[in-house]
C-alpha positions as CSV (number, residue, x, y, z in Angstrom):
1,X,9.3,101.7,15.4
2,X,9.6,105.3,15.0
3,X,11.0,107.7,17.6
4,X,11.7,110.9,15.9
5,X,9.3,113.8,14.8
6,X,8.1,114.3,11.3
7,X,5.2,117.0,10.4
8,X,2.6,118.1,7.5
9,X,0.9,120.8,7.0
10,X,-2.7,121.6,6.3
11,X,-4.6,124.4,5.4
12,X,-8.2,125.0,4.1
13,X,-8.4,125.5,0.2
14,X,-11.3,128.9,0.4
15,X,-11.4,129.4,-3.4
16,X,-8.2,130.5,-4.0
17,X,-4.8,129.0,-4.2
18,X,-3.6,128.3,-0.4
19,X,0.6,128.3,0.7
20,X,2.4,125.6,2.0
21,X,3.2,128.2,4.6
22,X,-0.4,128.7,5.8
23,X,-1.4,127.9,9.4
24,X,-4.7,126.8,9.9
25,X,-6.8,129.5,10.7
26,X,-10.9,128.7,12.5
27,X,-13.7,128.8,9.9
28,X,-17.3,130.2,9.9
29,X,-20.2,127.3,9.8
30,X,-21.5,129.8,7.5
31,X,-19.3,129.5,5.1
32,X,-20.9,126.8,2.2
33,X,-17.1,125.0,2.0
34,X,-17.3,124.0,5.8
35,X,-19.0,120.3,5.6
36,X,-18.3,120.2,9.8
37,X,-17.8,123.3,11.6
38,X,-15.2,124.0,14.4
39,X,-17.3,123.9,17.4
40,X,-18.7,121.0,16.0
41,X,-15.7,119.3,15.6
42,X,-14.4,120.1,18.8
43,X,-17.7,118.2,20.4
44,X,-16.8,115.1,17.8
45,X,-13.0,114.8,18.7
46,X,-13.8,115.3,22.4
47,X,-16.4,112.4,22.6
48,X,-13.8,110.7,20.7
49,X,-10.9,111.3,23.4
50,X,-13.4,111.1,26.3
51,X,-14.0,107.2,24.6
52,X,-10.3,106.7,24.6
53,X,-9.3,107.9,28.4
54,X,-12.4,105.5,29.2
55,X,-11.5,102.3,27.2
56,X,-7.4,102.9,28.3
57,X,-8.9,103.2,32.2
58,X,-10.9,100.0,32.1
59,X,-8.7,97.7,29.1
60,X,-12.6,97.2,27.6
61,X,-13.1,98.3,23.8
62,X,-17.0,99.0,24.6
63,X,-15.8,101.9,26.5
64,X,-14.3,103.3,22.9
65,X,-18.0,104.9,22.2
66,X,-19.5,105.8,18.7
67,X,-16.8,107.9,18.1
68,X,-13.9,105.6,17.6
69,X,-14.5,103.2,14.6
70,X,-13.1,101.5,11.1
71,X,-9.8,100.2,11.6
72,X,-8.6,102.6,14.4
73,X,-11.5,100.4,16.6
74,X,-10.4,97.5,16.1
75,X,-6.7,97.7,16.8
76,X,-7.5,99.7,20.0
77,X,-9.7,96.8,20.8
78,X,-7.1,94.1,19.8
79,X,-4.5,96.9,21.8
80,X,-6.3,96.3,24.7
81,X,-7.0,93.2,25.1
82,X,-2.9,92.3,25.1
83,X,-2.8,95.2,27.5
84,X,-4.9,93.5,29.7
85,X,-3.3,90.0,29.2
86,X,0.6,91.3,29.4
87,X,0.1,94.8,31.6
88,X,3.6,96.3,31.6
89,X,5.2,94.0,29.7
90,X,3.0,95.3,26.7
91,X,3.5,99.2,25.6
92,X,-0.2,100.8,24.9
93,X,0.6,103.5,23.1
94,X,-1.4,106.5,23.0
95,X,-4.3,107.2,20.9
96,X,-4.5,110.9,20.5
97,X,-7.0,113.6,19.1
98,X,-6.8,117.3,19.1
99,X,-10.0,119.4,19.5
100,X,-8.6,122.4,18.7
101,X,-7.8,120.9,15.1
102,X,-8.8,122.7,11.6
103,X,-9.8,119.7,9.7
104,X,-9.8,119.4,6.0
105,X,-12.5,117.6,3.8
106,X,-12.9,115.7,1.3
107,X,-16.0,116.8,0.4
108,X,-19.7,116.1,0.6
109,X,-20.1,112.7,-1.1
110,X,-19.8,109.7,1.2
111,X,-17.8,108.3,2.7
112,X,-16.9,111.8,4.0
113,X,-13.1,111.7,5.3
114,X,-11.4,114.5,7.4
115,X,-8.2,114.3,8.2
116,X,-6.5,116.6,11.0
117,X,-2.8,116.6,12.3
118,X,-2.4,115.7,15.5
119,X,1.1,117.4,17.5
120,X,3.3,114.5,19.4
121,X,2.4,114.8,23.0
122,X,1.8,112.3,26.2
123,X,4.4,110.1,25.2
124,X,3.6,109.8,21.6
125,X,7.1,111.2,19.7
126,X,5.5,111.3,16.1
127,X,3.0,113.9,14.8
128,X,0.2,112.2,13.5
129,X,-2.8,112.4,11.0
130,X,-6.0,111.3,12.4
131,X,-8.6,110.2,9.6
132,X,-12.5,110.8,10.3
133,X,-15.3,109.2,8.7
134,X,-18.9,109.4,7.9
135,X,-19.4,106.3,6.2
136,X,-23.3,107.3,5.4
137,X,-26.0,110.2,6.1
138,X,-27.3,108.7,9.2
139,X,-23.8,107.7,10.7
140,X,-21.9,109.4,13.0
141,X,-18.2,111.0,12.2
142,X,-15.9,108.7,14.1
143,X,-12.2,108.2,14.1
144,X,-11.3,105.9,11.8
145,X,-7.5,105.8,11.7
146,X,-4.6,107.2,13.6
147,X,-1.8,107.4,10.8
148,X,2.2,108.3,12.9
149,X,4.2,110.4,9.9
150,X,7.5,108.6,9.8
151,X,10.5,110.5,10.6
152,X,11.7,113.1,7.8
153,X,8.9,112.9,5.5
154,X,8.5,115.1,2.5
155,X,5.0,115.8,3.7
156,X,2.3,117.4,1.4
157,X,0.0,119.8,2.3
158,X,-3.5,118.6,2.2
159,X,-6.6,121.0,1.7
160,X,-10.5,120.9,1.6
161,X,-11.4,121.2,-2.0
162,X,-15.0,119.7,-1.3
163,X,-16.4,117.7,-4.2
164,X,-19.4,116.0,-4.5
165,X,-17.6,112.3,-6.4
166,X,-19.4,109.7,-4.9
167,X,-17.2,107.1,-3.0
168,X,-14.5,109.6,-2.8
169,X,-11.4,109.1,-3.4
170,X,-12.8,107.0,-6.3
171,X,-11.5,109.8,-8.7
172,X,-11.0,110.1,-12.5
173,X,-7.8,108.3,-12.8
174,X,-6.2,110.7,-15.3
175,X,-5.9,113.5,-12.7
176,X,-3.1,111.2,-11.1
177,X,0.1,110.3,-12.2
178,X,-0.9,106.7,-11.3
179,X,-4.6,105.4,-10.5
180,X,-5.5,105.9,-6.8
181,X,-7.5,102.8,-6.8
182,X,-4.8,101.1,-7.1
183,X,-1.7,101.9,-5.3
184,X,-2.8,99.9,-2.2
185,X,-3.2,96.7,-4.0
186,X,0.5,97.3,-5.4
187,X,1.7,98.5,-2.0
188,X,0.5,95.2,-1.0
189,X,1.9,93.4,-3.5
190,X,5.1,94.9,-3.0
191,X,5.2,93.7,0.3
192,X,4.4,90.1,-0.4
193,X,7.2,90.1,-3.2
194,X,9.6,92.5,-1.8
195,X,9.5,93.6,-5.8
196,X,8.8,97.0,-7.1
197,X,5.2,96.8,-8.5
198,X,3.9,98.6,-11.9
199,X,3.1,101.6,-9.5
200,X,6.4,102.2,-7.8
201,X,7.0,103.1,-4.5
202,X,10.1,105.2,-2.6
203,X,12.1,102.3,-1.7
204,X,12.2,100.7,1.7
205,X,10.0,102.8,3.5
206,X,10.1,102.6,7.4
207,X,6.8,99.9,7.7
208,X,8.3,97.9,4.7
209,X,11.4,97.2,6.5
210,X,9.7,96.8,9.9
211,X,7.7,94.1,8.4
212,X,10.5,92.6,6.8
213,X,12.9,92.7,9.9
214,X,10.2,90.8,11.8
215,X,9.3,87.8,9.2
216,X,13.5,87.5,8.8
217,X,13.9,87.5,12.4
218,X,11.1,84.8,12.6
219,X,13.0,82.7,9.5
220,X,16.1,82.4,11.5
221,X,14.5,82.1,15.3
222,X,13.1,78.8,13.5
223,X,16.2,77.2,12.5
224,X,15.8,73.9,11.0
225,X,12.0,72.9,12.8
226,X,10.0,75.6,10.9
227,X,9.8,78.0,8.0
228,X,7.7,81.5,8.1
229,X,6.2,82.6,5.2
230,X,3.7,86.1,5.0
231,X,0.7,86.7,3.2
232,X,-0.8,89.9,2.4
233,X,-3.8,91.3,2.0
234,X,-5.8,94.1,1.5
235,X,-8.4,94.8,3.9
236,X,-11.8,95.4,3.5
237,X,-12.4,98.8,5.3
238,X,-11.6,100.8,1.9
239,X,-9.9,104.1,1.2
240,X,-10.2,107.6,3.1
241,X,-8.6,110.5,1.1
242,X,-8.1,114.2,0.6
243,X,-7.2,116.8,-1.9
244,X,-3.4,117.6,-2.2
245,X,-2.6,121.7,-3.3
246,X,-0.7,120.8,-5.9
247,X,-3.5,118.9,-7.1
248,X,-2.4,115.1,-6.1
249,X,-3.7,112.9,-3.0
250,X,-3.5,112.0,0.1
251,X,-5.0,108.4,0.8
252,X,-4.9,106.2,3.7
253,X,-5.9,102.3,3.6
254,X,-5.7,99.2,5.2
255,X,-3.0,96.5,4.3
256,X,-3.2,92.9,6.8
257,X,-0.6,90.5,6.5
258,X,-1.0,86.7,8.4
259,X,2.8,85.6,9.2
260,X,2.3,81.9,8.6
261,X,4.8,79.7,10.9
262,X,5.0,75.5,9.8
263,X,6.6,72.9,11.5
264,X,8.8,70.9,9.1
265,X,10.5,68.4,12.0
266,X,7.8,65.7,12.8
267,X,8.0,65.3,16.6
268,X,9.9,68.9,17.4
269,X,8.6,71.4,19.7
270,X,7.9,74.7,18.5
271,X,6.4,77.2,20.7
272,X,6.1,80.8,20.2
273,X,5.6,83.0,23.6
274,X,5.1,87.0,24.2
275,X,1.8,88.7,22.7
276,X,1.3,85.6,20.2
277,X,1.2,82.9,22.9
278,X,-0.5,85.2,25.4
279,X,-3.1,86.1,22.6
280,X,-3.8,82.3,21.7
281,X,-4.2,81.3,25.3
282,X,-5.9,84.2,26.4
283,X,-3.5,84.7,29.6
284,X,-0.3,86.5,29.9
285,X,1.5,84.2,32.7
286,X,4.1,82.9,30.3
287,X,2.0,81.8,28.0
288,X,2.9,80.3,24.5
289,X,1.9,79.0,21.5
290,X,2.3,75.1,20.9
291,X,2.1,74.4,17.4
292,X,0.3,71.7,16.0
293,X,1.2,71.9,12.4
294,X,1.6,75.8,11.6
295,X,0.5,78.7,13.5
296,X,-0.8,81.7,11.9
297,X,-0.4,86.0,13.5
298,X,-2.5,88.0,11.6
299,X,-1.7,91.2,11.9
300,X,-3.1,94.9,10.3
301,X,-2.3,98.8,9.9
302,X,-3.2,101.4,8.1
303,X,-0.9,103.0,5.3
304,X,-0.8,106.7,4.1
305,X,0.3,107.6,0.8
306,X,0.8,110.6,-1.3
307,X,-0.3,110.0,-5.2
308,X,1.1,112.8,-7.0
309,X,-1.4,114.7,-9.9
310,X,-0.8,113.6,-13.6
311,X,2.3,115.2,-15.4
312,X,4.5,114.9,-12.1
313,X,7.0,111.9,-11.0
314,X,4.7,108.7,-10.7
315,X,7.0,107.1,-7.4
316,X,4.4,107.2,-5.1
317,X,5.7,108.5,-1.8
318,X,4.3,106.2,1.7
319,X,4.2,109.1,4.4
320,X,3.5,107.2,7.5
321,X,1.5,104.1,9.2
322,X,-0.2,102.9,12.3
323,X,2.0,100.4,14.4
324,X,1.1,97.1,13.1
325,X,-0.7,95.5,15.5
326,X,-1.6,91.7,16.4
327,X,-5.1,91.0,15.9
328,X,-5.7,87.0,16.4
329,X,-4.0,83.8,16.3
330,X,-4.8,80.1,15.0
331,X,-2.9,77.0,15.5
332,X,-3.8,74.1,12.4
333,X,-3.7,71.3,12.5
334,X,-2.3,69.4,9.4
335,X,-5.7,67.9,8.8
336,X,-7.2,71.3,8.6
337,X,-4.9,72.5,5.8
């Protein structure tokens, strides 16, 4: 979907204001800002890459570890399993980490999110922004999405400014030019309508019009023995966030959408083939799905957005996405509608 490089930048916020210019620079475990020091990142991240190269040897998602979870699990594990069913006619894209990351923080209330940009490399052509998670005291940080920047984006900078708001980002909505807690659900909504929501949105962002391009190219594939409608959703893994320096956000959720494909000619074969058909059948040998009455892909990503602080322009900006990917198939039967 995306070829080109984009970038952000991140530095830690140590009391003072930080530049967009700043690199990231190691900090001491001493220090009472650092919720997860460097060394002990490094050992998180690694585990968390060792888990990858393991699960991407042997196509099983039990291989991922403890260190790869939320969202970012389950698409490797849905990844996978159509790598294993279509082998090199399916792309597995890599899933990368960098231990030598300065992450930035959230804060101390849980979930904890970090968030670390990741350089392109190994055949990935995007930078990325990989989102950690400690969803509770007694779990483990884990890698919990895997966000590509699209191409050309007016990045923020993001920055530790730790806070102790429980649920975080579940913030005072007044710090915001629009209420954070809510641009997923109109992200969502603006996908389903193809209408520009209450909280707007920079138009026709690269996932929008990916999404779009594939239920249109699904309307006229069907011709007269089917229609193809989407749903969308919201999914249920919640919001991961960090501070802006200009005082706005950075959030990341998870947005589903079930493309929804009916026959209309009583009689008519419709079959679908390629990862849907070999997905349903569970084998990649030309596989397809037959449908009875309507046949359902549900599919899900992860979204980034920047939400600007109060007093500044309320379009909120979508900075990049994980590839959607297919995560099941059904075939109804009318009599199951």
């Amino acid at each position: 979907m995306r070829k080109a490089v984009a970038a952000i930048a991140v530095v830690t916020l140590m009391g003072g204001c930080a530049s967009e210019q700043a690199v990231p620079s190691p900090v001491s475990g001493s220090n009472p800002q650092v919720v997860v020091a460097d060394a002990k990142f490094a050992e998180i991240a690694q585990a968390a890459a060792d888990g990858i190269a393991a699960a991407d040897t042997s196509l099983n998602a039990d291989d991922l570890g403890v260190r790869v979870g939320g969202p970012a699990k389950t698409y490797r594990a849905a990844q996978l399993k159509l790598e294993s069913l279509l082998g090199d006619s399916y792309d597995l894209d890599p899933l990368l980490v960098d231990t030598d990351a300065t992450p930035v923080s959230s804060g101390t209330a849980f979930p904890r999110s970090m968030m670390a940009v990741v350089p392109p490399r190994d055949g990935q052509n995007l930078t990325s922004l990989a989102v950690w998670s400690q969803d509770s005291a007694r779990g483990n940080y884990h890698l919990w999405a895997d966000v590509a920047l699209f191409p050309g984006v007016d990045a923020p900078t993001i920055v530790s400014q730790l806070n102790n708001a429980e649920g975080f980002p579940n913030v005072e909505p007044a710090d915001y030019a629009v209420d954070p807690n809510e641009v997923l659900a109109a992200y969502v909504a603006y996908n389903g309508t193809r209408t520009q929501q209450a909280i707007a949105f920079e138009a026709e962002d690269p996932l929008y019009r990916q999404i779009a391009n594939q239920q249109d190219a699904f309307v006229q594939s069907l011709g007269d023995l089917g229609t193809a409608a989407t749903d969308f959703y919201v999914g249920d893994a919640g919001l991961r966030g960090v501070a802006t320096d200009n005082g706005g956000l950075v959030i990341v959720g998870e947005m589903r959408y079930a493309i929804r494909i009916t026959k209309t000619v009583d009689g008519a074969k419709l079959r679908i083939g390629g990862q849907i058909g070999a997905l349903y059948n569970g084998s990649g040998e030309n596989a397809t799905l037959e449908i009875d009455h309507q046949g359902v892909a549900n599919y899900s990503t992860t979204v980034a957005f920047y939400v600007p602080p109060a007093g500044a322009d309320a379009t909120v900006r979508v900075i990049g996405s994980a590839e959607p990917t297919l995560i099941s198939v059904e075939n109804v039967a009318q009599d199951q509608q």
